[in-house]
N, C-alpha and C positions, 0 to 999 in steps of 0.2 A: 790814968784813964784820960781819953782825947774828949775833946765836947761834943756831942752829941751832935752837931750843927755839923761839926766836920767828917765826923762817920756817913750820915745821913748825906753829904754833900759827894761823896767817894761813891757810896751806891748807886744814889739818883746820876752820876754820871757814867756806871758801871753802865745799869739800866738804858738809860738814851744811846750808848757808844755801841751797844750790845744791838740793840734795836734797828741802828741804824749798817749795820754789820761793818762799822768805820773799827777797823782791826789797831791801826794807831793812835786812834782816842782808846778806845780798849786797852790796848799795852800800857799805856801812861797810868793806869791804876795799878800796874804791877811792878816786883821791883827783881831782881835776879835773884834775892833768896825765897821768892813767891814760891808757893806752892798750891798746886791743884792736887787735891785726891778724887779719885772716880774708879766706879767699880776694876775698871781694866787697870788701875794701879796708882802710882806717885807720880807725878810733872811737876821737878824743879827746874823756876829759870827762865826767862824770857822766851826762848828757843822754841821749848818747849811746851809752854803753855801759849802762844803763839799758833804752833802745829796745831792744837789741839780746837783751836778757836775757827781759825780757818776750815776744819774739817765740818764741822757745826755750823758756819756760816750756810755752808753747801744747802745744808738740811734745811735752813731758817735762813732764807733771803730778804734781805731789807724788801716792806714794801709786798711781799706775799706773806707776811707772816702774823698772823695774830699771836700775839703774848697775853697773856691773863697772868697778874700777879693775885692769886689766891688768898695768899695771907703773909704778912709781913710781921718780923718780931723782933726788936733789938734790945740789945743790955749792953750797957759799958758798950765795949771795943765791937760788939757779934752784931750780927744781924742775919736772918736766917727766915727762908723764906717757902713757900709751895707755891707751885704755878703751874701752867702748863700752856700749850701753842699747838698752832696748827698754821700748816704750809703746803704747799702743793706737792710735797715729795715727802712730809712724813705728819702726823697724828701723834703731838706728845700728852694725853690724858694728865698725869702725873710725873712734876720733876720736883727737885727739892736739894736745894743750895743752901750752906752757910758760909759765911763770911766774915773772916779774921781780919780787922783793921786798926793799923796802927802807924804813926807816921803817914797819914793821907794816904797806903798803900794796902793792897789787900795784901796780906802776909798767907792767909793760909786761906783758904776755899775748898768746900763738900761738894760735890754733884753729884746726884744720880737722878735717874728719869726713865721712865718706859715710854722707847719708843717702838710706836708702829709704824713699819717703812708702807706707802699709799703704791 
């Protein structure tokens, strides 16, 4: 198990890189055996979860976008959280992520969310 210091330091920078919709601080938390799971399937790989970030960026633009982290939970390696946002092109009421970290990188990540396209 990693110290809690460094889990919590991968997120809080997940968090800011995400927010800032800076897609290369973003990727620096992943590594090529990353995975994304999301309803529409698996995304292994830089590539891939790359594609998938920039399409979401679209939705949640730096700077129009309110984030609310709702509730945040971590144990060991996890951390797992509920949120939701709102942007000029979509209403997310309800999302909810967890997060596999090890080696300062996220290994494994959940998403799902309902959105409303505005």
């Amino acid at each position: 198990m990693e110290a809690k210091q460094t889990i919590q330091s991968v997120f809080q920078h997940h968090v800011q890189a995400f927010s800032e919709n800076n897609i290369g601080e973003l990727m620096n938390d992943y590594s090529e055996e990353s995975e994304v799971w999301t309803p529409q399937g698996k995304l292994t790989g830089l590539e891939a979860i790359r594609s998938f970030y920039t399409e979401i960026f679209k939705l949640c633009p730096a700077g129009n976008t309110q984030l609310e982290l709702k509730q945040v939970i971590t144990n060991d390696d996890k951390v797992y959280i509920i949120w939701s946002s709102d942007s000029p092109l979509a209403t997310i009421p309800t999302g909810t992520d967890t997060f596999e970290i090890k080696r300062n990188k996220i290994l494994l990540q959940t998403v799902a969310a309902h959105i409303i396209m505005k």
